[in-house]
C-alpha positions as CSV (number, residue, x, y, z in Angstrom):
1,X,0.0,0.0,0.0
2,X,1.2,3.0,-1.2
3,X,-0.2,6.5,-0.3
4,X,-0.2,9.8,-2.6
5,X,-1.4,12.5,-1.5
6,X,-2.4,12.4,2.1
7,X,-0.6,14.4,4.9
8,X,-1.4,14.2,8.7
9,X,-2.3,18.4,9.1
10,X,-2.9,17.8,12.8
11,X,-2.6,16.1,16.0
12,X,-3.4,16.3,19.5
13,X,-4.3,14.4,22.7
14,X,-6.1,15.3,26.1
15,X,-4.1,13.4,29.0
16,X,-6.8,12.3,31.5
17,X,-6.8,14.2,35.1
18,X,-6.9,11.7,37.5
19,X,-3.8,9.3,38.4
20,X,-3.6,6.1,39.5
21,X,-0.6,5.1,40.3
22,X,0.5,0.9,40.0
23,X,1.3,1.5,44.1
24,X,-2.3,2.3,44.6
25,X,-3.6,-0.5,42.2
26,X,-1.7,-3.1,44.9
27,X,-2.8,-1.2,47.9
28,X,-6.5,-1.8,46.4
29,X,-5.3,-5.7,45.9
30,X,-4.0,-5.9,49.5
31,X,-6.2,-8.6,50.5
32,X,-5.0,-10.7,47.8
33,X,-1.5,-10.0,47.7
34,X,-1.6,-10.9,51.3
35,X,-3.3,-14.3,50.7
36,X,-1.4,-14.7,47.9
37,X,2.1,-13.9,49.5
38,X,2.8,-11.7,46.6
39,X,5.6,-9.4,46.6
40,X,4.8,-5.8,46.7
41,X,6.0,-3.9,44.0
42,X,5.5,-6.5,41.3
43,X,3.4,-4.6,39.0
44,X,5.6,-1.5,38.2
45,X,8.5,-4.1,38.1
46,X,7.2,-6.5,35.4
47,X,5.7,-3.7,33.8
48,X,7.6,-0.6,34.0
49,X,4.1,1.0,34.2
50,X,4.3,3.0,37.1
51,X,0.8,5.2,36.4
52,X,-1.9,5.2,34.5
53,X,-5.3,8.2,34.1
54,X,-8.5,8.1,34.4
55,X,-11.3,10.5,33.2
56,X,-13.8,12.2,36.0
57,X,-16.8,9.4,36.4
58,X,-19.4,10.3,34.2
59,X,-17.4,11.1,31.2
60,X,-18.0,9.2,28.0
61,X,-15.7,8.2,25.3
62,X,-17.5,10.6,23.1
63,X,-16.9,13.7,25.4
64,X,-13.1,12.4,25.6
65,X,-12.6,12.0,21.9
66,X,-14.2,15.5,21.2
67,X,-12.2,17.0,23.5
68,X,-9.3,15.8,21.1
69,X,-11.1,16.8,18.1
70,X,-11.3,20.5,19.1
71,X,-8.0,20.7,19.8
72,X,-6.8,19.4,16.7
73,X,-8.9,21.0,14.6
74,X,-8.1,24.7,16.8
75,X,-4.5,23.5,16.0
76,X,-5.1,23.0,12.0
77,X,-5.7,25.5,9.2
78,X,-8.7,23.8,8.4
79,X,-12.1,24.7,9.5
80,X,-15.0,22.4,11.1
81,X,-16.9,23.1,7.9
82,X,-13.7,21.3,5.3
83,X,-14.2,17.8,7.5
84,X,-16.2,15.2,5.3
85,X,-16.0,12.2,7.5
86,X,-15.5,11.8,11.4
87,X,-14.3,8.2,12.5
88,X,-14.3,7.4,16.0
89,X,-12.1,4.2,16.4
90,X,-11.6,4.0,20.2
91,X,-12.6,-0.2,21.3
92,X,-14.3,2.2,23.9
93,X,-18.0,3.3,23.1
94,X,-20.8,5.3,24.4
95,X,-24.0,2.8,23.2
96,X,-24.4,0.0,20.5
97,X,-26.4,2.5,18.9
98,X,-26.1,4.9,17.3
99,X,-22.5,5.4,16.3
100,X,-20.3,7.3,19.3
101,X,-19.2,8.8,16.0
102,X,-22.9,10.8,16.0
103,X,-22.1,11.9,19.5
104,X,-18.5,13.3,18.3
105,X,-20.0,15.5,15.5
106,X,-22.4,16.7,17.3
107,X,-20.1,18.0,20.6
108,X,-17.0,19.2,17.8
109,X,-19.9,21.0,15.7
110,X,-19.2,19.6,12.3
111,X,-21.4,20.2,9.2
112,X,-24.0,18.2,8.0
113,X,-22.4,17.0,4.4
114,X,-20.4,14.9,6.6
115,X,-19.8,10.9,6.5
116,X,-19.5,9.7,10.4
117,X,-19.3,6.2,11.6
118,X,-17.1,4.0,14.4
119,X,-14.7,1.7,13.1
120,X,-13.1,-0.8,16.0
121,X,-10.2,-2.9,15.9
122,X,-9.2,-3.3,19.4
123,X,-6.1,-1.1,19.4
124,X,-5.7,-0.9,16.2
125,X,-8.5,1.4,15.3
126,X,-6.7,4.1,14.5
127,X,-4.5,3.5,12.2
128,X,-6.9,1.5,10.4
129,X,-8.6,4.8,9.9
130,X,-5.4,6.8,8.7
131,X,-5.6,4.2,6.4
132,X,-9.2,4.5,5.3
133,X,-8.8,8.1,5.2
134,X,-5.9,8.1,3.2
135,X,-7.6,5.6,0.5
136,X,-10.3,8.1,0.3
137,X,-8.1,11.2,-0.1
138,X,-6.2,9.6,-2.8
139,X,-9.4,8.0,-5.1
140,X,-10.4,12.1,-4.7
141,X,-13.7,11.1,-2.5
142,X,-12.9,13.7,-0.1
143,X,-10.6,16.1,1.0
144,X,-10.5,15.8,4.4
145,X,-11.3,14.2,7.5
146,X,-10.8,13.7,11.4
147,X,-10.1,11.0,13.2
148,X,-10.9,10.2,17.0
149,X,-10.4,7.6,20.1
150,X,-11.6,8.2,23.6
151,X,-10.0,4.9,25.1
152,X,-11.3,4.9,29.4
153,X,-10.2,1.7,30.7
154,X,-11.4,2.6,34.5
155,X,-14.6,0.3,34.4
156,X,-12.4,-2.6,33.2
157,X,-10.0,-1.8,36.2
158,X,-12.4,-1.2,38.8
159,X,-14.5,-4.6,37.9
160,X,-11.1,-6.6,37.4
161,X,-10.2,-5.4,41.3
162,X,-13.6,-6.3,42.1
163,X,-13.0,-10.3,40.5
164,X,-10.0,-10.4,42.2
165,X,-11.1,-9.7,45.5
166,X,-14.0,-11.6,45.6
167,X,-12.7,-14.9,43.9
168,X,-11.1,-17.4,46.0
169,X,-8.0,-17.6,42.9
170,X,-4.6,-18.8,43.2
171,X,-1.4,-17.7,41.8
172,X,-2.0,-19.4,38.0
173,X,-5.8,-17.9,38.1
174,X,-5.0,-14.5,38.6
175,X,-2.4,-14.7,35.5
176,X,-5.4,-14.1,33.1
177,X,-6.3,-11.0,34.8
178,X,-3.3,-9.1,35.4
179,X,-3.1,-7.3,31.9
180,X,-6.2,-5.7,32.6
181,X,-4.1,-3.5,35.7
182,X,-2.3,-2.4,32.7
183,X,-5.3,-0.4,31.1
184,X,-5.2,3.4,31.1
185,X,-7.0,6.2,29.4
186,X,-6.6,8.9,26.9
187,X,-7.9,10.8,24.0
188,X,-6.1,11.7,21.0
189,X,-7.4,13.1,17.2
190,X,-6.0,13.9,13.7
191,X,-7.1,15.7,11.1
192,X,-6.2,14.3,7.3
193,X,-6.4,16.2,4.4
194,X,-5.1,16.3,0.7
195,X,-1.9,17.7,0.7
196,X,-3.1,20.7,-1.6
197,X,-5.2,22.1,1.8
198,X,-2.0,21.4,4.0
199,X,1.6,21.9,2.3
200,X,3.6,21.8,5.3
201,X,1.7,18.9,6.2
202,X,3.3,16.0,8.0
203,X,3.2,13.1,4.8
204,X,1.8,9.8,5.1
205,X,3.8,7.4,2.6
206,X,2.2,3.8,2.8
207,X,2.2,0.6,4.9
208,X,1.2,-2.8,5.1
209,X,-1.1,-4.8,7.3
210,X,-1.1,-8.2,8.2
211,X,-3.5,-10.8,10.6
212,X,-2.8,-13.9,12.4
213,X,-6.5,-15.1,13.8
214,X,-5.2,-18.2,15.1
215,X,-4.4,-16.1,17.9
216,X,-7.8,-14.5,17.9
217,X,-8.4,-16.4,21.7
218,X,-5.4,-15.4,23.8
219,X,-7.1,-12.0,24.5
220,X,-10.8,-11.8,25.2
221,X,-13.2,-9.0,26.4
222,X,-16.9,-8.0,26.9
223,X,-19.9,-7.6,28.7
224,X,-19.7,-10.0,31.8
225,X,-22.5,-13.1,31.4
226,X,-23.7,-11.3,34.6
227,X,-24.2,-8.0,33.5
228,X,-22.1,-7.0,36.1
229,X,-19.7,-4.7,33.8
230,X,-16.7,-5.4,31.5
231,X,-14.5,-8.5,31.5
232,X,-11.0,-9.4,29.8
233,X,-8.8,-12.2,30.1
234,X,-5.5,-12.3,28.4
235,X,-2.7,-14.8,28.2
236,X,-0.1,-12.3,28.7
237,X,3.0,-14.6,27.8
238,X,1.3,-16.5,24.5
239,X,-0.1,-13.3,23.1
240,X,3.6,-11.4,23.8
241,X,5.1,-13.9,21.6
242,X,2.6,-14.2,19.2
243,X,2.6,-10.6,18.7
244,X,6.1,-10.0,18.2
245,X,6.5,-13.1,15.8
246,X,3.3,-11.6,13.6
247,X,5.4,-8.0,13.6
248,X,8.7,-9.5,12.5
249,X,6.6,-11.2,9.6
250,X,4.6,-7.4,9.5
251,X,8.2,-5.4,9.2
252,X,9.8,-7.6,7.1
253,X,6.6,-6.7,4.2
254,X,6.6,-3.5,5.4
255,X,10.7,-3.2,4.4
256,X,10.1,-4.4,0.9
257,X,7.1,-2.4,0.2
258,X,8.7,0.8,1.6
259,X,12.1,-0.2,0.2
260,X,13.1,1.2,3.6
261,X,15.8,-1.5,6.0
262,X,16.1,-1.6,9.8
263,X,18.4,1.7,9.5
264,X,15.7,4.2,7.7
265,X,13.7,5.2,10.2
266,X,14.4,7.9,12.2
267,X,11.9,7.6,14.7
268,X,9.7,4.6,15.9
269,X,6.9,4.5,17.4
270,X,4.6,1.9,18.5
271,X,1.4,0.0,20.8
272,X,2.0,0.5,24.3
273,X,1.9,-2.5,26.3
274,X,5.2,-2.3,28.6
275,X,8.2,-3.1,29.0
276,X,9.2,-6.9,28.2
277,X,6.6,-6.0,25.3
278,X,9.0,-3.3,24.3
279,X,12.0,-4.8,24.7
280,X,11.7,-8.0,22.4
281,X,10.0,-6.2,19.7
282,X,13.2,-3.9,19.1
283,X,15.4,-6.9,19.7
284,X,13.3,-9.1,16.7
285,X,13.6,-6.7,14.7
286,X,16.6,-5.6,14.7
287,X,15.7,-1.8,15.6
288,X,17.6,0.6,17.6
289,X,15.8,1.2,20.5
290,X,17.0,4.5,20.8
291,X,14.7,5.2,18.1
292,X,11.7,5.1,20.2
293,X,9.7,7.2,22.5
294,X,7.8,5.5,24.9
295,X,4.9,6.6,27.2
296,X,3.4,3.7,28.6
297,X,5.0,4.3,32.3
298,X,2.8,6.9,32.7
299,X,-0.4,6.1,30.5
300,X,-0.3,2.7,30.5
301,X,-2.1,0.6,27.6
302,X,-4.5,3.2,26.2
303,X,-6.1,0.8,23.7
304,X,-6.5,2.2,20.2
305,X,-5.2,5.6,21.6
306,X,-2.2,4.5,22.6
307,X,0.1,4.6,19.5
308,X,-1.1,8.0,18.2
309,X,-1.2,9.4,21.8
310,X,2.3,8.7,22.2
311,X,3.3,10.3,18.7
312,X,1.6,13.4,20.2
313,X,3.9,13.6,23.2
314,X,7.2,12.6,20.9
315,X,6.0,15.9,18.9
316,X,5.4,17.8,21.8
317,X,8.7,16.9,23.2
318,X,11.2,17.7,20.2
319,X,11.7,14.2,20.0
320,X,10.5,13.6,16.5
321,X,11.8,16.9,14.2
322,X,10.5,18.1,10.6
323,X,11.8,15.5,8.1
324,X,12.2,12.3,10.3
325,X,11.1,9.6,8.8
326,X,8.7,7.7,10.9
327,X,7.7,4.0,11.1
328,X,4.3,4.1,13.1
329,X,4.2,0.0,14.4
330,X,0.4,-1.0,15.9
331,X,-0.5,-4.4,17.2
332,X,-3.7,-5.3,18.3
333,X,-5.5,-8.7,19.9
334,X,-6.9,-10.6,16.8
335,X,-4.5,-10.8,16.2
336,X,-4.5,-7.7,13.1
337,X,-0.7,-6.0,12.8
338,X,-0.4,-2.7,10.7
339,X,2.8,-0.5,10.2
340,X,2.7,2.9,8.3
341,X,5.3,5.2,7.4
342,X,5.4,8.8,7.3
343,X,7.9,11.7,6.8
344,X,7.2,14.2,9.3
């Protein structure tokens, strides 16, 4: 995949107010580390995650996600009145129906001539939807677009402590739990446009994507049989290496359609998970880790937001300058791998 004419005009992410640090997650698990005889301390040390935010109660993805919108669009040289289509992509939603999308043009104030709709793909949502956009900016169906994810992973938290708590568990029973003390939250937008509307735009160049659903069951979440609120149950250490093998197969695609090797980025960035996560996907392949800005010790797994979110912050911090190439690396349970490249 190959992309013409798109640029990235803006982005911007809302950092969630409250923190929740992985020392107060154990404090809440007490009871159960107690039982359990675990060692204190184990959370921040296996993840390097030492905090993640949370939104006010109350607030729903689609308040989140516009908050992003507005600020990217305030930062852009586009108006409300160019966007043609509004993707919300978050694997967070308000309802089943209608779209969260329909929530998100309504709070930004977008036009009516506008195409809106959710697309979710864990967390890979969004950039399967730099990737729609793009399609649709090249074919000439539009000339611009936004997309949004409002990612709050405080329900999945707060019922995950709950389980814990109340279920007699042992040591191995817990294991399918404990990436769930991982989840944060965060919002984070872009708006895409043609490059004629955006000259000094940052360019999107093209990508590949690849999927691996044989691996579709080692990460699992909905509504609890119950109704008692959100579930997930992860194999942490099957879908690790899973992952990593299905992005070694991902960047070695992604090298020949680019033409690019494991020296032409400049800057990398990619899904927050944590450390160990971090660590063997550099080493397999073959990327200086130097190349990467992180910001999962103090957001945690942000879901579909997470990637994007933490190219925000590289920008924000000088870490990524005008001209770097970038290699943008998302992973998501599925399991669905997409990489893009962009010269910023």
């Amino acid at each position: 995949m190959r992309i013409q004419s798109t640029v990235i005009d803006s982005l911007a992410y809302v950092a969630p107010p409250n923190v929740w640090t992985s020392e107060y997650v154990e404090e809440r698990l007490k009871p159960l580390y107690e039982r359990l005889r675990l060692p204190e301390g184990r959370l921040e040390l296996m993840t390097g995650i030492k905090e993640r935010r949370f939104w006010d109660d109350g607030i729903r993805p689609s308040e989140a996600s516009a908050q992003a919108g507005k600020k990217a669009l305030e930062q852009s040289g586009l108006n409300p009145s160019d966007i043609e289509v509004c993707i919300h992509c978050s694997v967070c939603r308000d309802m089943l129906e209608p779209a969260t999308a329909s929530f998100v043009h309504r709070l930004i104030g977008l036009g009516e001539d506008v195409q809106l709709y959710d697309l979710s793909n864990a967390c890979l949502g969004f950039l399967n939807a730099l990737s729609m956009l793009s399609a649709m900016i090249d074919v000439g169906h539009i000339k611009a677009g936004i997309v949004v994810s409002g990612e709050n992973g405080k329900p999945l938290l707060e019922r995950t402590l709950q389980l814990l708590l109340e279920r007699d568990l042992d040591r191995k029973q817990i294991k399918p739990y404990f990436a769930n003390l991982t989840i944060g939250a965060g919002a984070v937008a872009a708006v895409v446009c043609h490059e004629s509307l955006s000259p000094n735009g940052h360019r999107l160049l093209g990508g590949v994507s690849k999927a691996d659903t044989s691996s579709n069951d080692l990460c699992k979440g909905d509504a609890s049989s119950e109704g008692t609120g959100l579930e997930m149950q992860t194999d942490s250490e099957e879908l690790l290496h899973a992952g990593v093998a299905l992005a070694s197969n991902t960047w070695d695609s992604f090298k020949r359609e680019m033409d690019w090797t494991n020296q032409t980025a400049d800057k990398v960035v990619c899904h927050q998970v944590g450390v160990a996560h971090q660590k063997l996907l550099y080493e397999r392949l073959g990327i200086d880790v130097e190349k990467d800005y992180s910001s999962f010790a103090t957001y945690g797994n942000t879901g579909s937001a997470a990637l994007p979110l933490t190219l925000a912050k590289a920008v924000e911090d000088d870490f990524i300058s005008k001209g770097d190439k970038l290699a943008m690396l998302g992973i998501g349970s599925g399991l669905n791998c997409m990489m893009l490249a962009a010269e910023w």
